[in-house]
C-alpha positions in Angstrom: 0.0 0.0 0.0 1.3 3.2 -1.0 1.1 6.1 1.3 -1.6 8.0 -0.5 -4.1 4.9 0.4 -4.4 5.9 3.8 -7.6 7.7 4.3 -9.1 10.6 7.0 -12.5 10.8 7.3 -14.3 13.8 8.4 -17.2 13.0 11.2 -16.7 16.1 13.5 -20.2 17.4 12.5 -23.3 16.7 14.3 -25.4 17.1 11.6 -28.2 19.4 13.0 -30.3 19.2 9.9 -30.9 15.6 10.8 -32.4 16.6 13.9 -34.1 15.7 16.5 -32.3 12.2 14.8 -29.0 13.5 15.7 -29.8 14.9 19.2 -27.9 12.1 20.8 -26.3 10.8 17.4 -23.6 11.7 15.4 -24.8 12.1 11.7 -22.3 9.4 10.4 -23.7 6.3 12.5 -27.1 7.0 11.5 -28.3 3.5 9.6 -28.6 3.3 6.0 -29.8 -0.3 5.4 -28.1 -2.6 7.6 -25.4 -0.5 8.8 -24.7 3.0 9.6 -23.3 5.8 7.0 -19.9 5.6 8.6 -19.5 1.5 8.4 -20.5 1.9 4.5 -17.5 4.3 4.0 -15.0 2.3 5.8 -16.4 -0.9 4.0 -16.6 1.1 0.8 -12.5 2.0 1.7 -11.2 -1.5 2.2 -13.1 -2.7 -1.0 -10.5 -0.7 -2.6 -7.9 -1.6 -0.8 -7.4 0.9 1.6 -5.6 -0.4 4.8 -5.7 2.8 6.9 -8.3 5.5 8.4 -7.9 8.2 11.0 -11.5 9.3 11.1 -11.3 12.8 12.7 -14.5 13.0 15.6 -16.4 16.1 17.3 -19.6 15.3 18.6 -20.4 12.2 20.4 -16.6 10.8 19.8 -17.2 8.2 22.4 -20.3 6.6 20.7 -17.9 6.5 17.0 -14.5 5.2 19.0 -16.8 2.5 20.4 -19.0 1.4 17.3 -15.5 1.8 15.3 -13.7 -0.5 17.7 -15.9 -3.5 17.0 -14.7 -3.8 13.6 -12.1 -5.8 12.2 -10.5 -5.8 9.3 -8.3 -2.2 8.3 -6.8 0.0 10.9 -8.7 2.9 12.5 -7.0 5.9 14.5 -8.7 9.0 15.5 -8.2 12.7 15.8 -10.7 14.9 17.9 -12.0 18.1 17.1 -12.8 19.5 20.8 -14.1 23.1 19.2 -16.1 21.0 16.4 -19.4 23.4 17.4 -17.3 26.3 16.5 -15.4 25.7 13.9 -15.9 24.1 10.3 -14.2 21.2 8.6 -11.2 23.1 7.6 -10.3 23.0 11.1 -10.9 19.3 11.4 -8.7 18.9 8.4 -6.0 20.7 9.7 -6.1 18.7 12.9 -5.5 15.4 10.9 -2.5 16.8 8.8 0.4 14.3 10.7 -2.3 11.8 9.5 -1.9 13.0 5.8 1.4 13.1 5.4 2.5 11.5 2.0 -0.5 11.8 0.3 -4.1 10.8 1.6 -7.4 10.6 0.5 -10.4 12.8 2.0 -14.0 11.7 2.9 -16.8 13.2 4.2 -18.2 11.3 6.7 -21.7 12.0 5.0 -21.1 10.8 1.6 -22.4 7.0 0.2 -19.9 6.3 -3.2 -19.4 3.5 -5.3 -16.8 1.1 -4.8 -15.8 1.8 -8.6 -15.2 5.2 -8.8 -13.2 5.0 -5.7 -10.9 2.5 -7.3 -10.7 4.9 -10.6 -9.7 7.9 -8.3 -7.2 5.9 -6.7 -5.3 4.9 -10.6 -5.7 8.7 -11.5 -2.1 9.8 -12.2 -2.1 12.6 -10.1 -4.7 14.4 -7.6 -8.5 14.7 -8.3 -11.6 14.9 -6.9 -14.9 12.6 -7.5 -17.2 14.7 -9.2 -21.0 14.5 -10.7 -21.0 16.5 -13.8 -24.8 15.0 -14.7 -26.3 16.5 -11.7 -28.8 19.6 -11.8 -26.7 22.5 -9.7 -28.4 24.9 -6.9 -26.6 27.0 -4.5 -26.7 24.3 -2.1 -24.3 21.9 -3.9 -20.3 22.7 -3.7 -20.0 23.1 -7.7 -16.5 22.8 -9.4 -15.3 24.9 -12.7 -13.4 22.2 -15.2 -11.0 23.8 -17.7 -8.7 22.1 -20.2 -6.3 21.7 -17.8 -8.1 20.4 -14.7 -10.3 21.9 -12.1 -10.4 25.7 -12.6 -12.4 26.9 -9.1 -14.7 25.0 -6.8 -17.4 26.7 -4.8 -20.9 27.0 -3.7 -21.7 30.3 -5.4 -19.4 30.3 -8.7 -20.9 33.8 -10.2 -17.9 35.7 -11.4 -14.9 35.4 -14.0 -13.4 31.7 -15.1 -9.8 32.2 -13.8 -8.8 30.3 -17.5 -10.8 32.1 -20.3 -12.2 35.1 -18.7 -15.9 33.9 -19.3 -18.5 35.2 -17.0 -19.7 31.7 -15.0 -23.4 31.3 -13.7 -23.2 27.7 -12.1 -19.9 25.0 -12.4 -19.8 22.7 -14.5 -20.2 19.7 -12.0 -20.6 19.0 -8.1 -17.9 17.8 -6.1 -19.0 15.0 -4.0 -17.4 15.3 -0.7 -14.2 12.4 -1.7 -10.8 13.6 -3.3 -7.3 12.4 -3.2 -4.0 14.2 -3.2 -0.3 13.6 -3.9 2.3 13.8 -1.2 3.6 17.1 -3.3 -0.1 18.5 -3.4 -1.3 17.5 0.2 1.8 19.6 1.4 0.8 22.7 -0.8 -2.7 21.9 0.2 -1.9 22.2 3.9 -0.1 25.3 4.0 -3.1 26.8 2.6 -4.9 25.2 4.9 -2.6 26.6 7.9 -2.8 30.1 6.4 -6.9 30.1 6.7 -6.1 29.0 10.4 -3.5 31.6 11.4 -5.9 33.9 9.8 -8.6 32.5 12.1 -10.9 31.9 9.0 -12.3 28.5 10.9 -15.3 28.8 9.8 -14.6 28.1 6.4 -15.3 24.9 4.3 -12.0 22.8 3.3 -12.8 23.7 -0.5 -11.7 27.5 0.2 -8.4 26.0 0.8 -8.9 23.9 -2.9 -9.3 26.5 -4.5 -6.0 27.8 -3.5 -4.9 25.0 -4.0 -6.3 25.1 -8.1 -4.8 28.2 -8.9 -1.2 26.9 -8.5 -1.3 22.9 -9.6 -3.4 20.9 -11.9 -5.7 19.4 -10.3 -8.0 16.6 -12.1 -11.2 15.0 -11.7 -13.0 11.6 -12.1 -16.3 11.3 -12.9 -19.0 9.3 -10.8 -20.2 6.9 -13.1 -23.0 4.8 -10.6 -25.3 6.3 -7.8 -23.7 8.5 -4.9 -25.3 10.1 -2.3 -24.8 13.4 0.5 -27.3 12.6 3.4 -27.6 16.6 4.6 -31.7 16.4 5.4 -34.4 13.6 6.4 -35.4 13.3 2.9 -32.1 12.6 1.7 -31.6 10.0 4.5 -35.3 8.0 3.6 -34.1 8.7 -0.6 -30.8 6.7 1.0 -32.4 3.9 2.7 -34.7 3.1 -0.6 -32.1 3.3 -2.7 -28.8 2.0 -1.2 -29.2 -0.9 1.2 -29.8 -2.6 -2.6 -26.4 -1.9 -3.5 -23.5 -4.0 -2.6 -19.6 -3.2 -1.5 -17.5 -4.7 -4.2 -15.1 -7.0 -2.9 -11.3 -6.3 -3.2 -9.9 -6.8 -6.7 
């Protein structure tokens, strides 16, 4: 296993949309099917080989250190966020950065994804990020820019001037799912962005601010999700999750 097949997790977040489900329950180990959201991930992760997670917790960590510590199989470490109410996942990302050292790939602990798109981001030559470009955009999705050479800007509200051809943009071209995975060279350019948001005290901002930093100065690619993928945010995307994906299967290891 190469370095860049170790993977961090991000389940600091409580969810509150979810609620009163989430009162006493972190968003990720809400079931889907069988199992809860978090379980699929990890499964979905050692279907393609992954050996490695540091899943980085917030609220209820004790209820996720537990469930997490009755599985076998690949090894789990974890990273708390102790200020997870007041901060934003850039800050939980920055906490795991010893963890990402070499390269890593980043989940959202929120996120269902096939098994086979994870497996085509991991033979990417180079850093990407799984992306639907089929999917109707809104302000609500975190929408991504593609130029000729890779990933141009990634936001939720992309109104303004392509960095690449100077055309005017009213929506992205695609929606970043919430899974990407970077170089040992990127993930260290990646992270001093991410520390300069920090020193700055921006907390509060999403991890993608630092992307698009990120963008500007390396070619960053994209793969496209080719089967069904899903961000539980809201009740009715958990009961659209439990129709849909307890029927599909985690691909055993190749």
């Amino acid at each position: 296993m190469t370095d860049d097949r170790r993977a961090i997790v991000l389940a600091a977040g409580q969810g509150k949309r979810l609620q009163p489900l989430t009162d006493d329950t972190p968003k990720t180990l809400l079931p889907v099917g069988s199992q809860p959201i978090l379980d699929h991930i990890l499964d979905t992760l050692e279907a393609a080989g992954y050996e490695e997670a540091t899943v980085v917790t917030g609220f209820e960590r004790e209820q996720i250190e537990s469930h997490c510590a009755s599985r076998d199989g690949m090894g789990i470490e974890f990273v708390h966020n102790a200020d997870y109410d007041t901060t934003n996942n850039i800050y939980s990302l920055w906490l795991a950065r010893e963890h990402a050292e070499g390269g890593f790939t980043l989940v959202n602990a929120d996120t269902l994804f096939p098994v086979s798109s994870l497996r085509a981001l991991c033979e990417t030559e180079g850093s990407a990020l799984l992306v639907d470009t089929e999917k109707e955009l809104d302000d609500e999705e975190m929408q991504v820019a593609i130029g000729s050479d890779g990933l141009e800007t990634i936001g939720k509200d992309l109104d303004g001037e392509d960095r690449e051809t100077g055309v005017y943009l009213e929506e992205g071209d695609g929606e970043y799912i919430g899974v990407s995975r970077f170089t040992a060279e990127d993930t260290e350019l990646l992270f001093e962005h991410i520390e300069a948001f920090v020193e700055e005290g921006a907390v509060t901002d999403w991890y993608e601010a630092a992307f698009d930093r990120l963008f500007s100065e390396r070619e960053i690619g994209y793969v496209e999700v080719e089967e069904t993928w899903m961000e539980i945010d809201t009740p009715e995307d958990l009961e659209r999750a439990r129709s849909r994906w307890p029927q599909a299967r985690v691909e055993q290891p190749l």
